[in-house]
C-alpha positions in Angstrom: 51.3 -24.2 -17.1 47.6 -24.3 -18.3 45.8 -21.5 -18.6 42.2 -23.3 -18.1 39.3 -20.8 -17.0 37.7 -22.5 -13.7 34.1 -21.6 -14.8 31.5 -24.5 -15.1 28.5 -24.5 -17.7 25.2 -24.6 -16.0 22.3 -25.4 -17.5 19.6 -22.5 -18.5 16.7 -24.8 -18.1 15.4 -24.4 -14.6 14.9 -27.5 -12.5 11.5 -28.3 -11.8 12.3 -27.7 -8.1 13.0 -24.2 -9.3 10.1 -24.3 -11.3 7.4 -25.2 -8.9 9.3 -22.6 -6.0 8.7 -20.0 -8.6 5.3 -20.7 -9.4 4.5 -20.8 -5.7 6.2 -17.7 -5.4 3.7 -16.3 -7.7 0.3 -17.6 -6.7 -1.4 -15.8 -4.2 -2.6 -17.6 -0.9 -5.9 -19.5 -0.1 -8.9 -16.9 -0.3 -9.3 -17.1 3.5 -5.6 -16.1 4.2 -5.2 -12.9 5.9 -2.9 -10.0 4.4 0.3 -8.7 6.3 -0.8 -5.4 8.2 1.8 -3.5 5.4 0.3 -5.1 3.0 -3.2 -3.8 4.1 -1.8 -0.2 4.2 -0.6 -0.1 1.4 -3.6 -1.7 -0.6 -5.6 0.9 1.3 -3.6 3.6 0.2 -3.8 2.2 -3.2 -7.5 1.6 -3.5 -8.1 5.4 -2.1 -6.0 6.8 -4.9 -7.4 5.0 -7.3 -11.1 5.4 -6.4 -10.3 9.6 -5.6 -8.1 10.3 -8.1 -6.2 12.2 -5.3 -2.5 11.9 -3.9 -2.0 10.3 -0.7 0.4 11.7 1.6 0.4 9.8 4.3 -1.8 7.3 7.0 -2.1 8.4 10.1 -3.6 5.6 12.1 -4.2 2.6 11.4 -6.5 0.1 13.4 -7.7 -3.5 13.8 -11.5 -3.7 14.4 -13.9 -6.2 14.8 -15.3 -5.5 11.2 -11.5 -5.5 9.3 -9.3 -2.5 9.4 -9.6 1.2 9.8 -7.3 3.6 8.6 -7.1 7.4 8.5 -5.6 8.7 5.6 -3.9 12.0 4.6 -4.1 13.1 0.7 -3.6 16.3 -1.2 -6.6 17.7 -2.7 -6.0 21.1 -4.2 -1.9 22.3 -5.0 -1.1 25.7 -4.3 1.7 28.1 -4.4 3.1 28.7 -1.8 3.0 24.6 -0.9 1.9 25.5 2.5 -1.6 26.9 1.2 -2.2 23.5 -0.7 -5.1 21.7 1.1 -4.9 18.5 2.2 -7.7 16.3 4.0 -7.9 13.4 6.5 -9.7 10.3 5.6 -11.1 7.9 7.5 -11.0 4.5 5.4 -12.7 0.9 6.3 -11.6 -2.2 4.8 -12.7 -5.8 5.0 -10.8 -8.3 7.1 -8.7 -9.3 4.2 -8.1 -5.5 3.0 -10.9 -4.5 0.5 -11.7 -1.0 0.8 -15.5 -0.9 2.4 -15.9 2.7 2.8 -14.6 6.1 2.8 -15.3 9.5 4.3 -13.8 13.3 4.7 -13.4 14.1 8.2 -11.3 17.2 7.9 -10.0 19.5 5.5 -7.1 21.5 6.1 -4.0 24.0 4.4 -0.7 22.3 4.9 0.7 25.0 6.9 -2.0 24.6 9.9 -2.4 21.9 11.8 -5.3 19.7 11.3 -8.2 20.6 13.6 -6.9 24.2 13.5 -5.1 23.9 16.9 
């Protein structure tokens, strides 16, 4: 009996198929595509950190206008101790039709242990 390992060699060089599937994989769409809607939320979310310097908790609504997209988003602007005396603040974010942040605004500031509006 042989004792002959069943493994092929494959080649390390990619095939050009591979090559050009990678490179398509890489290139972002024509300028007039439109983004996914998670992909919009999450550039938004992105672009509001970046430009506040603040932590975003969470989006809590997100709408399709005529204009683009807007969102409200939640962010935490001052830590506290106890966590629940922290403040957070509300948002409201407009993008472009293709996601690029247009505008930003406070609507509401609130601790995170009340509910926003002070219901």
């Amino acid at each position: 009996m042989s004792n002959r390992s069943n493994t092929s060699k494959t080649s390390s060089k990619p095939s050009s198929q591979d090559s050009a599937q990678s490179r398509k994989g890489r290139q972002s769409g024509p300028a007039d595509a439109m983004p996914s809607r998670m992909g919009v939320l999450r550039h938004a979310r992105d672009q509001l950190a970046e430009l506040t310097g603040m932590a975003v908790e969470s989006v809590s609504s997100f709408e399709r206008t005529e204009d683009g997209w807007r969102l409200e988003i939640e962010v935490l602007e001052l830590t506290r101790v106890p966590d629940t005396m922290s403040l957070l603040a509300s948002y409201e974010v407009t993008l472009d039709p293709h996601g690029e942040l247009t505008g930003y605004r406070r609507v509401r500031r609130y601790e995170r242990g009340r509910a926003p509006g002070g219901r």
